[in-house]
C-alpha positions as CSV (number, residue, x, y, z in Angstrom):
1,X,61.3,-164.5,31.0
2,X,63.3,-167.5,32.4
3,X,61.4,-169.7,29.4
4,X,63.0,-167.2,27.0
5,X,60.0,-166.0,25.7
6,X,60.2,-162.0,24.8
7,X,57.5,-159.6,25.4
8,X,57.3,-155.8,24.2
9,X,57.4,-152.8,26.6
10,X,54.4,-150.2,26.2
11,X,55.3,-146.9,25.6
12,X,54.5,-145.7,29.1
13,X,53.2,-142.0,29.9
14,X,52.8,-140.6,33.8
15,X,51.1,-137.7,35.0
16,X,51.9,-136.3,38.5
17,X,48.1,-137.0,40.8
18,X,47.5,-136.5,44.3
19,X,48.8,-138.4,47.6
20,X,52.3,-139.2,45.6
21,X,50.0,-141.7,43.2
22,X,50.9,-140.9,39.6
23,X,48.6,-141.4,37.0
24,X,49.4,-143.1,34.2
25,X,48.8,-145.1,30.8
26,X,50.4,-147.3,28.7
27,X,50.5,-148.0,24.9
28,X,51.5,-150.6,22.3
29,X,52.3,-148.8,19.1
30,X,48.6,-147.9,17.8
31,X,46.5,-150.0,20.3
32,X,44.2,-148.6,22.5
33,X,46.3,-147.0,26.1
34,X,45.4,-149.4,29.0
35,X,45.6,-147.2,32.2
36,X,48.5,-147.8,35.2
37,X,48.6,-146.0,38.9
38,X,52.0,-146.2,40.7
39,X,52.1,-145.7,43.8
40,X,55.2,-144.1,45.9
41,X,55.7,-146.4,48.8
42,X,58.7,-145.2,50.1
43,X,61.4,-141.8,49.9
């Protein structure tokens, strides 16, 4: 961050979905897996 503050990264985990949108979740160490969808937006 440009204040020089840190942040983790989540373990993140994708499945392949439908219409090119993966499904996906991510995870900090033993905390409960918050969901993410990425979306393909170009080739």
């Amino acid at each position: 961050c440009t204040d020089g503050s840190r942040y983790p990264m989540p373990e993140i985990t994708c499945k392949a979905g439908v219409n090119d949108v993966a499904t996906c979740t991510a995870r900090y160490g033993d905390h409960a897996a918050i969901p993410l969808t990425f979306k393909k937006i170009g080739a």
